[in-house]
KEFIMI-65515 format. One record per residue: x, y, z of N, C-alpha, C in turn; chain; residue in three letters. Coordinates in steps of 0.05 Angstrom, whole numbers, plus 5000, padded with zeros to 4 digits. Each point is the difference from the previous one (the first is absolute). Layout:
N
X_Y_Z_X_Y_Z_X_Y_Z_A_ALA
...
This chain:
103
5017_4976_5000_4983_5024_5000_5018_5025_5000_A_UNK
4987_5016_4986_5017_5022_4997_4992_5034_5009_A_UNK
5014_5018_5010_4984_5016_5017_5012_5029_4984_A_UNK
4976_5014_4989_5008_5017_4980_4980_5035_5011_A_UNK
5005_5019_4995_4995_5020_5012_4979_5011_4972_A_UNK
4977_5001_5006_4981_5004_4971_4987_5032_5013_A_UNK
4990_5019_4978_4983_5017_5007_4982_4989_4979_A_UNK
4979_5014_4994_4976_5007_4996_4986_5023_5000_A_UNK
4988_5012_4969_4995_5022_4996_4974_4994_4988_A_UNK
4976_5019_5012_4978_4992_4982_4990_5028_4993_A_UNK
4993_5005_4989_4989_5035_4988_4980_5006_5019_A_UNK
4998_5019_5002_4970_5007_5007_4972_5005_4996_A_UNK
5001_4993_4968_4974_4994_4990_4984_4965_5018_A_UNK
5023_4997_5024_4988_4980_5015_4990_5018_5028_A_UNK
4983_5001_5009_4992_5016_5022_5005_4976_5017_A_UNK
4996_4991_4999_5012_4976_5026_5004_4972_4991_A_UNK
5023_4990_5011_5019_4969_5008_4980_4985_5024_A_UNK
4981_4977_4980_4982_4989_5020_5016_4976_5008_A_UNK
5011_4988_4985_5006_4970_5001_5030_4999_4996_A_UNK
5028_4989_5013_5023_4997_4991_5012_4966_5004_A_UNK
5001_4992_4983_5013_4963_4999_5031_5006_4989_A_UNK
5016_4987_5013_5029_5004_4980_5004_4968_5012_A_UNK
5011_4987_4980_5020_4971_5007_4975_4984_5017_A_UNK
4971_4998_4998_4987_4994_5027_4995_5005_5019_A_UNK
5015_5022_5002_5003_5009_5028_4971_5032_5003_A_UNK
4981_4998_5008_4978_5017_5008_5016_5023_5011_A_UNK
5003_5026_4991_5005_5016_5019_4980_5025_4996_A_UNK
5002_5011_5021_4980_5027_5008_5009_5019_4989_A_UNK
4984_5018_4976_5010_5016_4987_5000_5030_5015_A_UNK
4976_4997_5021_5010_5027_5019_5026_5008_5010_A_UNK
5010_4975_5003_5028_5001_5011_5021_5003_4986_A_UNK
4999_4986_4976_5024_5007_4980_4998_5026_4986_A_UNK
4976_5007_4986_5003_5019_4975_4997_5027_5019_A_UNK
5008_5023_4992_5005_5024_5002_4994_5018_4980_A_UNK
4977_5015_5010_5006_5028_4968_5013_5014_5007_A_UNK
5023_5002_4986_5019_5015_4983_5000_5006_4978_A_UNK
4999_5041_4994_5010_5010_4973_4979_4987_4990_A_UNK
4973_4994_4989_4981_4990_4986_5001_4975_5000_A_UNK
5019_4980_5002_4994_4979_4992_5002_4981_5039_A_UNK
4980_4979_4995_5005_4975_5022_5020_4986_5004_A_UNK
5016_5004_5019_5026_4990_4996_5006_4971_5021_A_UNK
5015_4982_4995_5008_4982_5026_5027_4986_4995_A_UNK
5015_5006_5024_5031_4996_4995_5002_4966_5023_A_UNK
5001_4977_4995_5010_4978_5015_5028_4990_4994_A_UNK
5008_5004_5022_5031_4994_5010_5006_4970_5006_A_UNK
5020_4990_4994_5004_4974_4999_4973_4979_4998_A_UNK
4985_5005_4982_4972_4978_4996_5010_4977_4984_A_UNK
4997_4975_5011_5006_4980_4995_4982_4986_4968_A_UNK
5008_5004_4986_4993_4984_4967_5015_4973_5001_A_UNK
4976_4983_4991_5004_4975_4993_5012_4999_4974_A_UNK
5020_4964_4997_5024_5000_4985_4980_4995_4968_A_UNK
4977_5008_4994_4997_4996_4973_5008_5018_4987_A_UNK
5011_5006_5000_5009_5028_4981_4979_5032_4996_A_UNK
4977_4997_5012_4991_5029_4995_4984_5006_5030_A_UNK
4988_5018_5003_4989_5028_5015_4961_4988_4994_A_UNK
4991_4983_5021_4973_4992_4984_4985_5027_5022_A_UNK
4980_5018_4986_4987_5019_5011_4966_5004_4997_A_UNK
4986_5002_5019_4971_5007_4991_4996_5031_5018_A_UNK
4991_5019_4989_4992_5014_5018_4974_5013_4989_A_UNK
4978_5010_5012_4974_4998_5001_4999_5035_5006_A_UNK
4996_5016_4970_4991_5032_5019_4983_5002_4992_A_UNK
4992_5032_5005_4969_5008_4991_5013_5032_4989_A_UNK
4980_5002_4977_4992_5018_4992_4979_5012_4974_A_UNK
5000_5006_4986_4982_5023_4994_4986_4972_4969_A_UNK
4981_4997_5001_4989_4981_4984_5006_5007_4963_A_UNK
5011_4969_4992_5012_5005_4964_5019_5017_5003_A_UNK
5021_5018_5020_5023_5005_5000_5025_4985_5003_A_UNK
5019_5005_4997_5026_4977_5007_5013_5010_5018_A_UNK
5031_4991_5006_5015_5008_5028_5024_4979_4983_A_UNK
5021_5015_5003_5035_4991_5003_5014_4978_5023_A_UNK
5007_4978_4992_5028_4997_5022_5016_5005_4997_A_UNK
5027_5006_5013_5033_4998_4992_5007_4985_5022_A_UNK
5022_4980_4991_5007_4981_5015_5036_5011_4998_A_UNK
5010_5000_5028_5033_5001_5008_5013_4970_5012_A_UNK
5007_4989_4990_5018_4984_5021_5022_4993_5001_A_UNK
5015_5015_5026_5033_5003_5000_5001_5016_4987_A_UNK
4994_5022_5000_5010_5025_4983_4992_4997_4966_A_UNK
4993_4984_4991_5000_4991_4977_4966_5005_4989_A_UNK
4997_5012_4982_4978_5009_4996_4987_4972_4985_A_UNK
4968_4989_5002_4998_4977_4988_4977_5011_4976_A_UNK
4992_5023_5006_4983_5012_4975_4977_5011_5002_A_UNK
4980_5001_4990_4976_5013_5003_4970_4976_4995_A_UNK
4980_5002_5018_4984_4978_4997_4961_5014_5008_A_UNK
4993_4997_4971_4974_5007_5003_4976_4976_5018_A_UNK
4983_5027_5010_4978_4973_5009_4988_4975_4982_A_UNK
4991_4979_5013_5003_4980_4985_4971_4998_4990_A_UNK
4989_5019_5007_4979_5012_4981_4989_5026_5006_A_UNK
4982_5025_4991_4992_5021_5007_4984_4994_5020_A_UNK
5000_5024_5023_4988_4994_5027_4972_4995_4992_A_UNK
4978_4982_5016_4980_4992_4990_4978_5025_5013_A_UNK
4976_4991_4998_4972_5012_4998_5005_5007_5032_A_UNK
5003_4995_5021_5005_4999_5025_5027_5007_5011_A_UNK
5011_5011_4976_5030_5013_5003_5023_4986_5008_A_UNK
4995_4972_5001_5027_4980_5008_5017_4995_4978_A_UNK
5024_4994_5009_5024_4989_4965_5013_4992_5023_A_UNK
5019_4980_4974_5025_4980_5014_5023_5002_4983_A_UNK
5031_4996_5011_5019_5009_4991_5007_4955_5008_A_UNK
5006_4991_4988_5008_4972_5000_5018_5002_4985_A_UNK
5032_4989_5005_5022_4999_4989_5019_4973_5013_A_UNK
5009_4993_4987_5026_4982_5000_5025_5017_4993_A_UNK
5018_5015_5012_5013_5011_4986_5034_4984_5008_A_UNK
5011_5001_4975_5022_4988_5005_5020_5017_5013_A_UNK
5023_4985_5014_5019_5012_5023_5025_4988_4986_A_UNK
């Protein structure tokens, strides 16, 4: 297992971080993300990633219905790119960011 320092940037066309899954692991998005400068931010320090080779992520926000929202993924300093919702936020204003991203 390997323990890698990831941020997380989500725009603010998300008004709120309902749901955060990384590697399995359930975490509380009250606790991690931060607004900063416009965008939702969350910095984890030494977070333990499993040896398959990528970054598995679900996170669950809300906002403004048939609009979209940005991720940007860091890990280790190393920028991993840019990742749209994995569909436009629905009728009830929810979207999901689901990624596998390789490390």
């Amino acid at each position: 297992m390997k323990k890698a320092t990831i941020e997380i940037k989500i725009e603010s066309t998300s008004h709120r971080i309902d749901y955060l899954l990384l590697e399995n692991k359930n975490l509380n998005p009250q606790t991690h993300f931060r607004f900063l400068n416009g965008d939702w931010v969350a910095k984890l320090s030494d977070f333990p990633i499993d040896n398959d080779g990528d970054l598995d992520i679900l996170i669950i926000a809300i906002g403004n219905p048939a609009s979209n929202s940005v991720m940007s993924i860091t890990i280790d300093g190393v920028f991993k790119g840019t990742f749209n919702l994995y569909k436009p936020f629905n009728k009830n204003g929810y979207g999901q960011f689901n990624q596998a991203i390789s490390i």
